[in-house]
N, C-alpha and C positions, 0 to 999 in steps of 0.2 A: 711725559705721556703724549703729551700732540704730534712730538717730534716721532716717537712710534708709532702712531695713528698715519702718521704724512706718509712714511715710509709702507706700512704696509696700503695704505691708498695707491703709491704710486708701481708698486708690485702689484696689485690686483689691474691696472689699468693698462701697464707692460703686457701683460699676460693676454689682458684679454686683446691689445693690439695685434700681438705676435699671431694667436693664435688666430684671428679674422682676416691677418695678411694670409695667412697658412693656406685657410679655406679657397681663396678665390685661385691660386692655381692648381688645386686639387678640381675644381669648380670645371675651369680651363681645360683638365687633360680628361673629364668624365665628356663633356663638350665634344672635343675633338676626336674620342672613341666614335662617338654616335654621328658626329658626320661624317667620319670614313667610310662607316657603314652605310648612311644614305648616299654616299657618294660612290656604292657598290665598291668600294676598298677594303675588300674582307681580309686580305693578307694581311692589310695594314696596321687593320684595326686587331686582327691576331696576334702580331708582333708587339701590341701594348700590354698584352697579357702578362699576369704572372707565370711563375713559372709552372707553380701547382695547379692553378687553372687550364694553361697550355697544354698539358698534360693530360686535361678532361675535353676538352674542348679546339677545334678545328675552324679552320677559316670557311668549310663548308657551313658546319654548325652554326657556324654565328650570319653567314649569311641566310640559313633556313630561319633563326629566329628573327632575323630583323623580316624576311618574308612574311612571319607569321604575323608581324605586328603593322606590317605597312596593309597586306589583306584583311583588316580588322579596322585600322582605322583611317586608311588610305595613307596619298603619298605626305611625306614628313612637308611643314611648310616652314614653321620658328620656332626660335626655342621662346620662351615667355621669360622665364624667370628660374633662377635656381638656388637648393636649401645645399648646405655642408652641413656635418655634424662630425667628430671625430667620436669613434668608439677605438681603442684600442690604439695599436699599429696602423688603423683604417681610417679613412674619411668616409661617411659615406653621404655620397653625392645625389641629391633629385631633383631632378632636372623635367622639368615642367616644359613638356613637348607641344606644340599645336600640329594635330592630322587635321589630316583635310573633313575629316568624319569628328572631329572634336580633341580633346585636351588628356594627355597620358602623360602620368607620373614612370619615368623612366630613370631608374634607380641604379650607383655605377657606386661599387665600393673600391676606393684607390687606396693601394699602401701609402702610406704617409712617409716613409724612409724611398721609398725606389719611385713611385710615380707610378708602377703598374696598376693595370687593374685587376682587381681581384675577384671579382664576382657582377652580378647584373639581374634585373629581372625589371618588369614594366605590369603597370593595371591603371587602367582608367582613373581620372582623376576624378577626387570625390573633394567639393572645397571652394571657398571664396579665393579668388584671384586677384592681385591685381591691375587686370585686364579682365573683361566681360567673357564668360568661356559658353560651350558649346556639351553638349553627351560627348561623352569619350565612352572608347570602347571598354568593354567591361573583362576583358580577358588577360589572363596572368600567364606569363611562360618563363621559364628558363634555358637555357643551352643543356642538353644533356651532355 
């Protein structure tokens, strides 16, 4: 009986390593979307898309929403700290942004099998940090 305790102990502990290594380069490629884009690399940050998304969504588009979100809460300065979760096929990534106008939850769902990203959207952060935060903007958008 211990020896079957041990064993499913050391399976639950596998798992949960695997899966926490998983997250941080899902973590990584939610990251390097969102500095493409403040680094005005809209193409770039297009080409990380899925394919279904690619399909809704343009390098113009995603430069108009990061627009929408830099005039809301000014220019990007750091990133603070970021959540994984896997639902599915998905991780989905939040990435705790500092504007120069306060703290946005900036939200990046990556496929788990390709690395692409599959979806996105951003609203002001509401929540203990931590780091010491500031008002963030209250405003939600997506890419149409």
């Amino acid at each position: 009986m211990k020896s079957c305790f041990k064993v499913v102990l050391v399976v639950a502990i596998l798992f949960c390593a695997v899966n926490l290594f998983a997250q941080a380069p899902m973590a990584d490629k939610a990251q390097n979307f969102i500095s493409a884009m403040n680094k005005g690399e809209f193409q770039k940050a297009y080409l990380s898309l899925n394919s279904d998304l690619g399909f809704k969504v343009t390098a113009d588009n995603l430069r108009s929403w990061w627009a929408q979100l830099v005039s809301k809460g000014g220019n990007f300065v750091e990133f603070r700290e970021s959540s994984s979760v896997q639902k599915g096929d998905l991780y989905v990534v939040t990435a705790l942004c500092k504007f120069e106008k306060g703290l946005v939850d900036v939200t990046v769902a990556v496929e788990a099998s390709t690395g692409k990203i599959a979806g996105m959207e951003w609203k002001g952060h509401k929540g203990a940090t931590t780091q010491s935060s500031a008002a963030a903007p209250a405003a939600e958008t997506q890419p149409s």
